[in-house]
Every structure is written in C-alpha cells, then in structure tokens.
C-alpha positions in Angstrom: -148.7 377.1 162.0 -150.3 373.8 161.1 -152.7 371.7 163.3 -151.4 368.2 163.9 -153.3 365.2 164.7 -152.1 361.9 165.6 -154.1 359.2 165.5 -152.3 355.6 166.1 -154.1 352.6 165.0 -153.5 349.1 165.3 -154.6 347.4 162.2 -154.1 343.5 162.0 -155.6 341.5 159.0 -155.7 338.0 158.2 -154.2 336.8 155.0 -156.5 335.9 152.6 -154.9 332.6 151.0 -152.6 330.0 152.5 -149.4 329.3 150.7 -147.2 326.5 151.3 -144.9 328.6 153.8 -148.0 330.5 155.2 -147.2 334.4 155.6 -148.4 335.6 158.8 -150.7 338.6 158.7 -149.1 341.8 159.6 -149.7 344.8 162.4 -149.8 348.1 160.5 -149.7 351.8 162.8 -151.4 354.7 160.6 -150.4 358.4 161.7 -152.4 360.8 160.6 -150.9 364.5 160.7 -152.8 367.8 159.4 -149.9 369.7 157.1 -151.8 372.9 156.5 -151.6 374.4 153.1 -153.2 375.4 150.1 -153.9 372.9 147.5 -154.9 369.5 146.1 -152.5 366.9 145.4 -151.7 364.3 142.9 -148.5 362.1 143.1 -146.2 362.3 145.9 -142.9 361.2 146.1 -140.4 359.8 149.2 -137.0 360.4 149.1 -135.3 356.6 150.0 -134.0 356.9 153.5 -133.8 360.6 153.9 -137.2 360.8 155.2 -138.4 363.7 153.2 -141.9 363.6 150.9 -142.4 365.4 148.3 -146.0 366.3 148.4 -147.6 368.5 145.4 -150.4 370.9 146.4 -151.7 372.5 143.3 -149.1 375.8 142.8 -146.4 374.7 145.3 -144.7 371.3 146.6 -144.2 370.8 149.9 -141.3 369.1 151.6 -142.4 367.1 154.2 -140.6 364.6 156.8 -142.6 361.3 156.7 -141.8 360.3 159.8 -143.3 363.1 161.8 -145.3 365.3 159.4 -143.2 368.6 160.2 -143.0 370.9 157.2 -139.3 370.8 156.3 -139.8 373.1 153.2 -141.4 375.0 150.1 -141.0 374.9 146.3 -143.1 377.3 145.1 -144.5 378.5 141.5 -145.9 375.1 140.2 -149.3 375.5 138.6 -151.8 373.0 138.2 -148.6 370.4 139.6 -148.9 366.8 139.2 -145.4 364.5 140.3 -141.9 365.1 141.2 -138.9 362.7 140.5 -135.3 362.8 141.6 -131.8 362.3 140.6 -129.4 360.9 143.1 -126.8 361.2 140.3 -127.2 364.6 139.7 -128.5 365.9 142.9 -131.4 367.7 141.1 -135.5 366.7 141.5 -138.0 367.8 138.8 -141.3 368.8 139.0 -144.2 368.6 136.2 -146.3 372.0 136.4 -149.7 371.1 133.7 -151.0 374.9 134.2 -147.6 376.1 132.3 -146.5 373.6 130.8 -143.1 373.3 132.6 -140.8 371.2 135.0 -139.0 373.0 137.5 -135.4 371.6 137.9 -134.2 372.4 141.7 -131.4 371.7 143.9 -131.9 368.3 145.7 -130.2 369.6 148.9 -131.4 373.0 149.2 -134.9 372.8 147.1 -133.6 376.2 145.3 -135.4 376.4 142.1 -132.1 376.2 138.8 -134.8 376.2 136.0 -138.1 375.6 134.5 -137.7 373.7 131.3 -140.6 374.0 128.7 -142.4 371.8 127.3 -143.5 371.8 124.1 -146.0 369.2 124.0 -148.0 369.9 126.8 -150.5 367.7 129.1 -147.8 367.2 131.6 -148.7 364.6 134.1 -146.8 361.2 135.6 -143.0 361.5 135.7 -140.3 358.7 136.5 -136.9 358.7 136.7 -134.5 356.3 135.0 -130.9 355.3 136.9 -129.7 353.3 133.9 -129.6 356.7 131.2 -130.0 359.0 134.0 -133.1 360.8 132.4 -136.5 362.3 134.3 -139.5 360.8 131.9 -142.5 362.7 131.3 -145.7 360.7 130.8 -148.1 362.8 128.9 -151.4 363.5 128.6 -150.8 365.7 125.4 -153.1 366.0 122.5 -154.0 364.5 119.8 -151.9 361.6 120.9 -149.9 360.9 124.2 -146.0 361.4 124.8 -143.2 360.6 126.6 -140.7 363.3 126.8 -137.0 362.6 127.9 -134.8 365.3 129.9 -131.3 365.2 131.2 -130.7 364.7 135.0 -127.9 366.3 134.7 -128.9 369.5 132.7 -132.4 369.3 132.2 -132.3 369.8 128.5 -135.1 367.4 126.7 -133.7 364.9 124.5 -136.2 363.1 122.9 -140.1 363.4 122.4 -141.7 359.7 122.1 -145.4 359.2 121.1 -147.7 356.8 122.8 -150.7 354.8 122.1 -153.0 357.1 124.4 -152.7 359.9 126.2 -153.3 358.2 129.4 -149.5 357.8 130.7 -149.7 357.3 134.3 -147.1 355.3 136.2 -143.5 355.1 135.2 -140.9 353.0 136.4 -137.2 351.3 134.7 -135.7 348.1 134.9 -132.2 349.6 135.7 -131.4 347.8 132.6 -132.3 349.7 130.0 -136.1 349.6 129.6 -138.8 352.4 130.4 -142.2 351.0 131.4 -145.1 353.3 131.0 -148.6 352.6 132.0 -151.3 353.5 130.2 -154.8 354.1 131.6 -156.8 354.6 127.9 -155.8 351.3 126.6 -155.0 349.3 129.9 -151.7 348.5 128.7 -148.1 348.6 129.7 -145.7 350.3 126.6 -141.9 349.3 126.9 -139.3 352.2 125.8 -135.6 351.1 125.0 -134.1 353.4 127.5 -131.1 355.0 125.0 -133.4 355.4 121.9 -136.6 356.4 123.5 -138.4 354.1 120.7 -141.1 352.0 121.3 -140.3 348.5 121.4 -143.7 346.4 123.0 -147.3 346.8 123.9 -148.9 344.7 126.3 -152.4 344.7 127.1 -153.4 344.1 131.5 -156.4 342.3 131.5 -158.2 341.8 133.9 -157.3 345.1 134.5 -158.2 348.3 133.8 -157.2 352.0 134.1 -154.1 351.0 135.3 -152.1 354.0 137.0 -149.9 353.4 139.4 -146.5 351.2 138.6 -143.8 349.1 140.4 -141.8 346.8 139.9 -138.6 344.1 141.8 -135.9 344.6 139.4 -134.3 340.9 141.2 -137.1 338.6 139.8 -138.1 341.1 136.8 -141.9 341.4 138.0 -144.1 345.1 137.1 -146.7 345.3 139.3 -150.0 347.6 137.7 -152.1 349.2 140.7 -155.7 349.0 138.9 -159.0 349.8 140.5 -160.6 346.6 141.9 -157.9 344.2 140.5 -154.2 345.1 140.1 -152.2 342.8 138.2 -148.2 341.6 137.9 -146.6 341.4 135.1 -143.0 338.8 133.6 -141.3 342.2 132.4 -139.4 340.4 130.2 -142.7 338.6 128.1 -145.5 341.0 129.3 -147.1 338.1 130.2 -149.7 338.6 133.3 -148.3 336.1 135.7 -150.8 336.9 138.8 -153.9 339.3 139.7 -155.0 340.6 143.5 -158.2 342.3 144.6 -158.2 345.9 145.7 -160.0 348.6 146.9 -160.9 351.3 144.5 -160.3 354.7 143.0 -156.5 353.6 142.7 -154.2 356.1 141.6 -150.7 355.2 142.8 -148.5 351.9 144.1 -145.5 351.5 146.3 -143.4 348.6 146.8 -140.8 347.7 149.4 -138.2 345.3 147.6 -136.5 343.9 150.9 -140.4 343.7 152.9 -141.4 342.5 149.8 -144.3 344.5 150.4 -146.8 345.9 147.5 -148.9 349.1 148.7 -152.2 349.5 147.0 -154.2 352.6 148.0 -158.2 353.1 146.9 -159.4 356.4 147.8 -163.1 355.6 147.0 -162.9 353.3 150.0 -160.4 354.7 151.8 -157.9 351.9 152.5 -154.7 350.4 151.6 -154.4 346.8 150.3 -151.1 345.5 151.2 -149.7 342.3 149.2 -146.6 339.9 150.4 -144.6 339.0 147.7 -144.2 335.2 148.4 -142.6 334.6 144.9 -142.7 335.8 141.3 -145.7 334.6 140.2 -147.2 334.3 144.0 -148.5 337.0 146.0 -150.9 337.1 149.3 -153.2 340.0 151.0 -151.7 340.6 154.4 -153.7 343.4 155.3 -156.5 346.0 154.7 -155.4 349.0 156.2 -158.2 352.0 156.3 -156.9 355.4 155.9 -159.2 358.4 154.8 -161.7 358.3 151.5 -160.2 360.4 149.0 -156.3 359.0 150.0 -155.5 357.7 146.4 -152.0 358.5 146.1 -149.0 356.7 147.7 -145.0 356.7 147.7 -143.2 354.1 149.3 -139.6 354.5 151.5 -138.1 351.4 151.5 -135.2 352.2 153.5 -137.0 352.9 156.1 -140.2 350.6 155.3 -143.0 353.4 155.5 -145.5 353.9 153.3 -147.2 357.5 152.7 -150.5 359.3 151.4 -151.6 362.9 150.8 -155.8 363.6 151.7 -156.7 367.4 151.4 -160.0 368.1 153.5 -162.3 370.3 152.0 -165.2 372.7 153.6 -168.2 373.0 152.4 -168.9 374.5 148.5 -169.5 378.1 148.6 -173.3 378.5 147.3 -173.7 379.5 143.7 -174.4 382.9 142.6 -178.1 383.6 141.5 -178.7 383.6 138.3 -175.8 381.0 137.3 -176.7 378.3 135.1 -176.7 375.0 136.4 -173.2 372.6 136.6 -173.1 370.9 133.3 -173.7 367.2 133.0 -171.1 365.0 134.3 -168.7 367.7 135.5 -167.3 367.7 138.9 -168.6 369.3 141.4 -167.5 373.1 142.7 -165.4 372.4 145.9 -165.4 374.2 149.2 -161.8 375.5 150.6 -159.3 373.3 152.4 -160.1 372.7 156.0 -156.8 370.4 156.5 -154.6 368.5 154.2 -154.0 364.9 156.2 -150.3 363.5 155.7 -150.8 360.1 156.3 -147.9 357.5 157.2 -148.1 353.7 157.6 -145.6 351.6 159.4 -145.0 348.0 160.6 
C-alpha cells in the first residue's frame, strides 16, 4: 500500500511582460501524492481525457490516475525504460525498454503485454507517435550515429530505420500533416522527417538554445515549441525560423502544451519549478507563472482535455556506504544512489 500526501498550494505569479491585451496572471493548485514503487523515471505520458499517466519506473510502467494519484495498474518487464506512446487508432501503447533493446506493444484498454519488438539498433530513448501515418517513432541514442526507427501502430512491425545528425533524439512530435519533428540535444537542432518516407528533409539549428529535449507544438498556427535549459525557444515549423525565446528554470527534460489554454509547461528539475507560458500569438508568448514543485521533477506530460499538467520525482534515501577497499568513484561519474524512500506524482491544475 502506498503512502499518500497531499499538499495543496496556491501559486499566483505575475506576468512578466505586458502585451497589448494584457494576460492576467494565473492561480495554479500542485498535488503532491507518494505512488510507492521501485524505480527511477524518465518520460511520462497522459492519456488525453482518460485521466491515466503512464509513468516509467526503471523495469516496469506504472499506470496511474492523474487526478488522484491511485495506482490503476502495472506493465511489467521493461528494463532500463525510458517513454511510452499510444495509438488511439489501433488501441495499442508502446514502450521503449534501453536495457534490452525492445518496445513492448500492449493492449491500450487492458495494459496486457501483445509483443516486444526488437530493435536492432539499440540506444532506445524518446518515442512519439504520429496520427497522420499512424507509426510509434523511436528517437535513438544508438551508436556511432543516432536513429529514428519507424513501427506500425497497428502491428508493431518496424518499417524503416532513419539516421540522424547525433545521437541525441529527445523530443518527438508531428504536424498531423505529414512531418516528423525530432529534437536533437548534441547539435541543438530540430531535424524534419517526411512522415511516409522516413527521409530527412531539413535541419535547423535553435539558438539561443541549447540541449533542447522536450518538444511541442499547436498544429492551428504551425509553431514547435523546444523546452531548453534556461531559454526555450519557438519555432515557424514551416521555415524553421526561431520566431520567439522565454526564460526558464533548469535541468529541463520534457514540455507540455495545452492547445485550447494555450498554455506551454516548462519543468526544471535543478530548480524545481514549472515555468508556465500563455500563448498570446504565434510569434508572442508571456510567463504567467512560476510554479515550484520538487528539485529533481524534470519530466512533464500534459492532458489537455482535462487541462492538468503532470510530473514524476522519485525520492531517494541515503547511499549505502562503500565497501572497504573499493576504489574511489571515477571522475565525473554520478554518484551511487541510496533506495527509494517515495516516488512523488505530482499534478498541477488551474
């Protein structure tokens, strides 16, 4: 039985500039609820309207429901797991396992497992779905070079193996169109797939920023939105020109937007807050609010049905001490962590 926490907090923040229609800062509530489990986490994912989250936690995904942090299931056997994405038109969700190499193809209604679905090129990372060819995109992190590997919704079979420019892929998102966006975090660039040939078709660099990861964009006025640490960025998706830039928190790893709040979600887990931007017009955006969360709370999924915004922050004890004689931690690797003392499901609404 998990422990559960609520903490409610009123979080009201001034916007930062003054447009010609001013937007009025916004209230935001924060729930925090301890989920229990094993696990770190990487990319979570919400399920518009429904109210279930995906949340990875290392070997296993857990299925929670965002609005109240109960555990509503279990999909086990996911080593070293990193995203899941769904298919609405297929009723199947996919899940990218690095520590074997697979995705695990399950039921979208009963989270039975149906297959896992090798992957030749390894580095498995980001994944995205696209509506317009109906295929689950794998972003990557495969050596020498990064890739982009294409599977059926519908079947799961891979179609097509794409290289990249780096092995960075991160965020992944389509224009509904027929164009596959992928973010890359070596180069700090955006690279453009045509959606039915998988080929490469543009490059376009972000500056000002850098290590870009998460990725979302408005389909209506055709703008990609880059979550970056410090400074994010938006992007024409049509001309990969950079038509605005916003000031984050950071440690950035994810971005969520609500299309109809027109509300971008920016979450930095090295401060351990959300930057929240209003959408005032293509190339116009405005901070409504700072909202603090937890440090360590880098990932973020958006549900913009029912307009909430959710993060994953696993808790961890102190590191066990090390065993005489051991030779010190090399330089520049990361620190030996202590076990999970809670794993906090965090869910913003306003």
């Amino acid at each position: 039985m998990s422990r559960s926490s609520f903490v409610a907090l009123a979080l009201v923040a001034t916007a930062l500039a003054a447009p010609v229609q001013p937007v009025r800062a916004q209230t935001f509530t924060v729930t925090k609820t301890s989920i229990g489990g094993e696990g770190g986490s990487d990319y979570i994912t919400a399920e518009p309207g429904t109210g279930r989250v995906f949340v990875p936690r290392g070997t296993h995904v857990m299925v929670i429901d965002g609005p109240t942090g109960k555990v509503l299931g279990d999909i086990p056997n996911t080593p070293r797991v990193h995203g899941v994405a769904l298919s609405p038109k297929s009723n199947h969700g996919f899940i990218t396992a690095a520590g074997d190499s697979t995705v695990t193809m399950f039921d979208l209604k009963t989270l039975v497992p149906i297959r896992k679905i090798k992957i030749p090129t390894g580095g498995l990372d980001g994944i995205g779905y696209d509506d317009f060819s109906n295929k689950i995109i794998l972003g990557n992190h495969s050596r020498p070079i990064g890739t982009a590997v294409a599977l059926d919704g519908a079947t799961g079979d891979i179609v097509s193996t794409t290289e990249l420019e780096d092995n960075g892929a991160e965020g992944i998102v389509s224009d509904g169109k027929g164009k596959i966006f992928i973010n890359l975090e070596g180069k700090s660039t955006i690279q453009v797939l045509d959606a039915t040939t998988m080929k490469v078709v543009a490059s376009w660099p972000l500056a000002p920023c850098e290590g870009p990861t998460g990725l979302g964009i408005d389909r209506p006025s055709n703008r990609l939105f880059a979550g970056c640490g410090k400074t994010s960025v938006v992007v024409d998706a049509a001309t990969g020109k950079v038509v605005s830039s916003s000031t984050n928190g950071d440690g950035v790893d994810a971005l969520g937007y609500d299309q109809s709040q027109k509300l971008i979600y920016i979450p930095a887990g090295r401060d351990g807050n959300v930057t929240v931007l209003h959408q005032d017009g293509p190339d116009k955006y405005t901070t409504v609010a700072t909202v603090e969360t937890m440090r360590g709370a880098r990932t973020l999924a958006v549900d913009p049905v029912r307009h909430m915004a959710y993060l994953i922050n696993p808790e961890y004890g102190p590191a066990p001490a090390p065993a005489p004689g051991s030779p010190p931690p090399a330089p520049g690797s990361r620190p030996p962590r202590g076990p999970v003392i809670a794993a906090w499901f965090i869910a913003i609404s306003h």
